[in-house]
TORVO-32074 format. One record per residue (C-alpha): x, y, z; residue number from 0; residue in three letters. Coordinates in pm, 1 decimal, always signed. Example, Ala and Ser with C-alpha at 12.3 -4.5 7.8 and 13.67 -1.06 7.14 Angstrom:
BEGIN
          x          y          z   num   residu
    +1230.0     -450.0     +780.0     0      ALA
    +1367.0     -106.0     +714.0     1      SER
END
This chain:
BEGIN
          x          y          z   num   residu
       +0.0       +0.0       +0.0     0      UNK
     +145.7     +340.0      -92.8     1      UNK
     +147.6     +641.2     +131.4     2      UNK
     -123.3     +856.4      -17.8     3      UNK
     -376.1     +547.3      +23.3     4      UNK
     -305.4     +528.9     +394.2     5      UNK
     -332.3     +882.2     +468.6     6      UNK
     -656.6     +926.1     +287.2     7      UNK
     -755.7     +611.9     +502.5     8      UNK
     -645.9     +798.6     +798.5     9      UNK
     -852.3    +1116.7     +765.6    10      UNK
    -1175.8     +886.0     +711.5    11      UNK
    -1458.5     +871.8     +994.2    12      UNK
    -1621.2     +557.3    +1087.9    13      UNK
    -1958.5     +654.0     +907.3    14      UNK
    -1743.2     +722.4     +596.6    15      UNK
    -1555.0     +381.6     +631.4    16      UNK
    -1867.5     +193.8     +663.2    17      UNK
    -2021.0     +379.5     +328.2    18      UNK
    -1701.0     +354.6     +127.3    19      UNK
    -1677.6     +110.8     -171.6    20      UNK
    -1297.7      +20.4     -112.4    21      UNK
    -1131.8     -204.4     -360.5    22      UNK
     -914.8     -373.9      -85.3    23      UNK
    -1066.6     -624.1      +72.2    24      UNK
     -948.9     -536.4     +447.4    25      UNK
    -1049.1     -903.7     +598.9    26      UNK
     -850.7    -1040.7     +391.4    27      UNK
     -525.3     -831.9     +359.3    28      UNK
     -525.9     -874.4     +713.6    29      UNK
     -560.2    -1234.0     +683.4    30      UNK
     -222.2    -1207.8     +481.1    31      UNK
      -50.5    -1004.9     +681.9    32      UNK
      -89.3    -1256.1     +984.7    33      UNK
      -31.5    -1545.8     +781.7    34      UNK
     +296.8    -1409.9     +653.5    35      UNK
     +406.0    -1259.8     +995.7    36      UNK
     +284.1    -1602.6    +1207.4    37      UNK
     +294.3    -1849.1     +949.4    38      UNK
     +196.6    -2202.0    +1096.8    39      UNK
      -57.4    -2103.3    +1383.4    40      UNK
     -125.7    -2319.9    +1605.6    41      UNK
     -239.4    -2659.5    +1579.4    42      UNK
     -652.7    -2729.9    +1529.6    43      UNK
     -718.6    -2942.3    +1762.4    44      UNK
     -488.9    -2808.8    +2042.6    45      UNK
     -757.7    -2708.9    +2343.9    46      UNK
     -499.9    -2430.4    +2498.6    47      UNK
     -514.0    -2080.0    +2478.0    48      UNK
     -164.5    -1937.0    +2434.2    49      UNK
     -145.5    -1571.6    +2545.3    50      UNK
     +225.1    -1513.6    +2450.1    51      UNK
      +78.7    -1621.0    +2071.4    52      UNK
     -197.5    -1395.8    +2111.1    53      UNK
      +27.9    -1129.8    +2163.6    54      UNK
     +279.4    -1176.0    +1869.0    55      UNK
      -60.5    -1184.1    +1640.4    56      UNK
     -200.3     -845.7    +1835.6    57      UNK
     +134.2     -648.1    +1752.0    58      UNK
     +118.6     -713.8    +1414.6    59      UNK
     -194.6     -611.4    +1379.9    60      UNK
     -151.8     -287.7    +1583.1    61      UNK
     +147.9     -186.3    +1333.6    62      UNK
      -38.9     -288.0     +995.1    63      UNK
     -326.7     -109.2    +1134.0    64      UNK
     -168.4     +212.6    +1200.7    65      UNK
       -5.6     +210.3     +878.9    66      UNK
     -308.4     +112.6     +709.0    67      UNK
     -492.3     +410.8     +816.1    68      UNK
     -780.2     +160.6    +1020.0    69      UNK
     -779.7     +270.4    +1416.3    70      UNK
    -1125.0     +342.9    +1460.5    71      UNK
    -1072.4     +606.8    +1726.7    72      UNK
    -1340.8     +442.5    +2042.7    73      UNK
    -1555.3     +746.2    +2091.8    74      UNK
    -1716.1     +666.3    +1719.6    75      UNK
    -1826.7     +334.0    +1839.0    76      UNK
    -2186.0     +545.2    +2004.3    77      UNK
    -2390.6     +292.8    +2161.4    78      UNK
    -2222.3      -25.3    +2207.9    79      UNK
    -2504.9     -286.5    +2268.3    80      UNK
    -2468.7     -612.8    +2439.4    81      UNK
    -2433.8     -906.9    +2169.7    82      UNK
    -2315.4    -1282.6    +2216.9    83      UNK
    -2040.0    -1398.8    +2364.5    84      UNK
    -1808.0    -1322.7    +2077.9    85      UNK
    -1912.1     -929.5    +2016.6    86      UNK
    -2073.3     -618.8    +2089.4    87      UNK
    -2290.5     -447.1    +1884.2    88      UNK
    -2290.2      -73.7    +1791.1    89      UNK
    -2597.7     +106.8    +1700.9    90      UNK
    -2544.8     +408.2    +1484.9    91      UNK
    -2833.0     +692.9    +1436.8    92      UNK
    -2656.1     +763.3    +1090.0    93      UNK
    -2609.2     +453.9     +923.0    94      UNK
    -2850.6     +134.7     +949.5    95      UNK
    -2783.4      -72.0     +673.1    96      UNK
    -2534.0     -291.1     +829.3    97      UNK
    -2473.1     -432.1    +1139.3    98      UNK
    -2174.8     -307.9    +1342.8    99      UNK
    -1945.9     -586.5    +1546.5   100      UNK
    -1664.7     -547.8    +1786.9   101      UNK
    -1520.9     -801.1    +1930.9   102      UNK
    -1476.0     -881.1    +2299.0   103      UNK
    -1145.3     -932.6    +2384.5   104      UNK
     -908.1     -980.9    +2477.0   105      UNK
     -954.0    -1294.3    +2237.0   106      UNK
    -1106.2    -1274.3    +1896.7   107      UNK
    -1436.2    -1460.7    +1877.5   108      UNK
    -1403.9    -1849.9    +1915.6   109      UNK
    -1270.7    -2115.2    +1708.9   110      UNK
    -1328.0    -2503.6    +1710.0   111      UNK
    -1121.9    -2736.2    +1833.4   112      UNK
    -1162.1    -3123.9    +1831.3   113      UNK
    -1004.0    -3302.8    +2174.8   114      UNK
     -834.9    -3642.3    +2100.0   115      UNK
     -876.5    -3789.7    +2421.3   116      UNK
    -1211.9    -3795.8    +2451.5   117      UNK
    -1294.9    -4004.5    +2112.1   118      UNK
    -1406.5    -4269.3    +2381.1   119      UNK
    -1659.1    -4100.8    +2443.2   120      UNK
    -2021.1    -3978.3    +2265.7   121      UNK
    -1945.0    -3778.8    +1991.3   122      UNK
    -2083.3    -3432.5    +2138.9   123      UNK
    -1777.9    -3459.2    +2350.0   124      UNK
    -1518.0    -3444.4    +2070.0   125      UNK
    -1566.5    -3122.0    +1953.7   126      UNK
    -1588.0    -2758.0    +2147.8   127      UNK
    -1466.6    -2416.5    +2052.0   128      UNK
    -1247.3    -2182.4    +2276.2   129      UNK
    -1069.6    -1887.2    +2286.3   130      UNK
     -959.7    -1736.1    +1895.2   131      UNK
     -643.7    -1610.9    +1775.8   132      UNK
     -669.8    -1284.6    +1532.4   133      UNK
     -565.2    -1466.2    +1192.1   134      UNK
     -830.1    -1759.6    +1323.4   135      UNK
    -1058.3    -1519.4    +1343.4   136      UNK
    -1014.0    -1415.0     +982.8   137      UNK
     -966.3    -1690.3     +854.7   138      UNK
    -1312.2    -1792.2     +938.8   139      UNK
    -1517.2    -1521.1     +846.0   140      UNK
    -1320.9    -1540.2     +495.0   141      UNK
    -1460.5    -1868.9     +504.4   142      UNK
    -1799.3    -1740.1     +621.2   143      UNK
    -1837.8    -1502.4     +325.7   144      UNK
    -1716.9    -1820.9      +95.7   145      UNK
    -1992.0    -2043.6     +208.1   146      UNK
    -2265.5    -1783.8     +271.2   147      UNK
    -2186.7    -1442.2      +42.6   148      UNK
    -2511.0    -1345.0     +157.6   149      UNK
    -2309.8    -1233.4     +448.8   150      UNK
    -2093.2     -989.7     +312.9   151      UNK
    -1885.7    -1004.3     +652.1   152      UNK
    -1625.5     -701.7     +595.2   153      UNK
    -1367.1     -548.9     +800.0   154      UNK
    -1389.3     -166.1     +866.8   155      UNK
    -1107.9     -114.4    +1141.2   156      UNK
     -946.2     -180.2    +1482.9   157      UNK
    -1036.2       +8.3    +1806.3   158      UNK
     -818.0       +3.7    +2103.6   159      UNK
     -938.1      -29.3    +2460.9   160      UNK
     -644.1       -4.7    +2758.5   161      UNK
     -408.8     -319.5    +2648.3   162      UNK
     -678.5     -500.5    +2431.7   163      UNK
     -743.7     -436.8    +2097.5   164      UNK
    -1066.4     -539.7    +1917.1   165      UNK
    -1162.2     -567.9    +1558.9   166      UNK
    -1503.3     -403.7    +1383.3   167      UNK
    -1650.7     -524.3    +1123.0   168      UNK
    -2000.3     -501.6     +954.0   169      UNK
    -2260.0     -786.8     +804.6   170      UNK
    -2546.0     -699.5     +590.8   171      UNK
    -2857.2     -709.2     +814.4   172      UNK
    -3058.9    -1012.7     +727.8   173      UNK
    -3418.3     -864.6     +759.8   174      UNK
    -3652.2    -1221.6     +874.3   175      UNK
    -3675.4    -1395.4    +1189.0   176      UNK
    -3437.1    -1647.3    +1326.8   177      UNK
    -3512.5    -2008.7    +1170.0   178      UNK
    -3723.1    -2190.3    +1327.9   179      UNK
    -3618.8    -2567.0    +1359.2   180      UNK
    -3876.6    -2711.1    +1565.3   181      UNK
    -4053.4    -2762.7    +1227.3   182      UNK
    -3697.8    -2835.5    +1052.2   183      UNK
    -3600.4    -2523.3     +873.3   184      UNK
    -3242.1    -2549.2     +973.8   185      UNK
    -3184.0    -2931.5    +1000.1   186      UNK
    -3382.2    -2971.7     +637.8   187      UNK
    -3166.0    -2681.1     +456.3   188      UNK
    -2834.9    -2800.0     +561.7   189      UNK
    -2900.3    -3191.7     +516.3   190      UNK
    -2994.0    -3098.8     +116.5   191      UNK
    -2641.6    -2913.5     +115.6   192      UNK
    -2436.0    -3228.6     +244.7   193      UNK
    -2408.9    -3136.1     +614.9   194      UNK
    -2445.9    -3422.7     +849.4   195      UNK
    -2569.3    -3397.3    +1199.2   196      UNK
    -2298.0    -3415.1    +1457.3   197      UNK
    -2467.5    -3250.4    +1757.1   198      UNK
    -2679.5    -3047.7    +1915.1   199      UNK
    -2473.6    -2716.2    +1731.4   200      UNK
    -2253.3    -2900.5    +1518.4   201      UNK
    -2280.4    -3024.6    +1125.9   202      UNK
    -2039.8    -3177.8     +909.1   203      UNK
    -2025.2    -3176.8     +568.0   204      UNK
    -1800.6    -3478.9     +408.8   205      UNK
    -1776.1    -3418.1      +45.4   206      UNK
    -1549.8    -3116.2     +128.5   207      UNK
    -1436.3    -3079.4     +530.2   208      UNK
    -1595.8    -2816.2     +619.0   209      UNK
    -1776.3    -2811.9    +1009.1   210      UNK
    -2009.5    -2516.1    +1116.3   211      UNK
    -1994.6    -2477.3    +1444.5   212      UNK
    -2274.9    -2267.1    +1672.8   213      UNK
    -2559.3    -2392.8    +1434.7   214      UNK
    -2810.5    -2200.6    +1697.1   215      UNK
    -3132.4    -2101.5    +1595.5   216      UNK
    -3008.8    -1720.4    +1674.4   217      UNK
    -2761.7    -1757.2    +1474.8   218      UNK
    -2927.8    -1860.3    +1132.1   219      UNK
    -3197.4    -1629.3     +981.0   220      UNK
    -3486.7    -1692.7     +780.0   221      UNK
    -3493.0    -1411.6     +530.2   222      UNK
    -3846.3    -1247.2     +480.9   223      UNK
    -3756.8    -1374.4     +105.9   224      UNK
    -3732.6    -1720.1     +220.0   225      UNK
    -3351.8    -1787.2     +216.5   226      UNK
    -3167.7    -1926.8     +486.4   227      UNK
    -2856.0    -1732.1     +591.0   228      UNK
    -2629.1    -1909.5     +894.6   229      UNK
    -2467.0    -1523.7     +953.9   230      UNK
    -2310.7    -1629.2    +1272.3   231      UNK
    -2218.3    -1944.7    +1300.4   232      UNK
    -1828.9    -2102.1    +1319.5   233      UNK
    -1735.0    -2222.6     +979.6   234      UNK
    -1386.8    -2460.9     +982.4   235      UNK
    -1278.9    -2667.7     +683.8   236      UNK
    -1096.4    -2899.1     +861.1   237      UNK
     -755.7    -3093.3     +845.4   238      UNK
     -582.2    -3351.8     +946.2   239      UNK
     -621.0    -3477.1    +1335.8   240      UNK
     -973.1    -3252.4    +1283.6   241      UNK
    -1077.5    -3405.4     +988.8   242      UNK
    -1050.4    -3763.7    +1097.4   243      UNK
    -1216.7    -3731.2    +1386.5   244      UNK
    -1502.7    -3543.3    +1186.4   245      UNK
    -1546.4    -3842.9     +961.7   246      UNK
    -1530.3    -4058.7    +1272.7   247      UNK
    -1816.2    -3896.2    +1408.7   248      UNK
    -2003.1    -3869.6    +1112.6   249      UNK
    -1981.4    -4252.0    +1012.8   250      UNK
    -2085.0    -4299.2    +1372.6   251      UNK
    -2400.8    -4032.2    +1329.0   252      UNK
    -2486.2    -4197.3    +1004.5   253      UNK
END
């Protein structure tokens, strides 16, 4: 990025951010910058939360961010609303067309994990999610807006808070009401896409690895147009230790 780009990024507001039509895509630029600074993050189905790692992938971000013209400067976050567990939400008079997100740190969101140990047990045991590294947390809204563009999950800045350091973003506002699967709007859309049922908040799909994790009713909308949009759920494609123990539990499901 040259130097006039980031200082015309640098004089924007949030509102003017959020309307912009950029031709970067931000989520994933700083998807690249992690994975070049990191490289190999840490293994999938590792069930620890390593601060030190968290810390190397927060600095990198804080420098790219700053040079990238995206600190979101915390008194233009207005009314921050409580969300999930994973984010607050930030309710702007001037702008309503997209939800705002920011997320609660000091991790970033959640991210599965599978746990070796207990494959002797049921299969709801296998699988959980915990705490999210930064370029895990990219990585799987990338894969969000890959499986679901309906989405349109995009990256607008970073705010900082004391020591932690949070990412916004914005989704397109699905305008329904969250699907309903006591009558089997959830369970019926994803089983004619290849998912298989793995728990209560967990599907599988074989043909190509990929796991959605959080598969809650509030977190899949019924459009009022009739489409099904999962706009918060975990996506994975798995690999390796992950994937075979996905399979495993899917054979077993089956």
């Amino acid at each position: 990025m040259d130097a006039s780009h980031s200082s015309d990024s640098a004089k924007r507001s949030l509102y003017q951010r959020l309307v912009a039509n950029d031709a970067i895509d931000w989520l994933k630029a700083a998807h690249d910058v992690l994975r070049g600074a990191v490289g190999n993050d840490r293994t999938q189905h590792g069930a620890a939360f390593d601060t030190r790692e968290l810390g190397r992938e927060v600095e990198v971000l804080r420098n790219w961010a700053a040079e990238s013209g995206l600190l979101v400067e915390p008194t233009e976050l207005d009314v921050i609303i409580k969300g999930g567990r994973e984010h607050s939400l930030v309710r702007r008079r001037d702008y309503i067309d997209r939800i705002i997100k920011v997320t609660i740190g000091p991790e970033f969101g959640f991210y599965p994990c599978c746990i070796p140990r207990a494959a002797y047990r049921d299969v709801c045991h296998w699988f959980s999610t915990i705490e999210g590294m930064p370029l895990q947390y990219f990585r799987r809204l990338l894969l969000l807006n890959e499986l679901f563009p309906r989405c349109d999950t995009r990256l607008v800045g970073f705010v900082s808070r004391g020591q932690e350091f949070h990412a916004v973003t914005s989704q397109l506002i699905a305008r329904g009401r969250p699907a309903n699967d006591g009558v089997g709007e959830m369970r019926n859309w994803l089983m004619a896409r290849g998912f298989v049922f793995i728990s209560a908040w967990t599907w599988f799909r074989p043909g190509d690895g990929v796991a959605l994790f959080d598969v809650l009713e509030k977190n899949v909308m019924r459009c009022d147009d009739g489409e099904i949009v999962p706009f918060d759920v975990i996506p994975i494609r798995c690999e390796g230790e992950f994937l075979n123990m996905m399979n495993a539990a899917a054979r077993r499901m089956s």
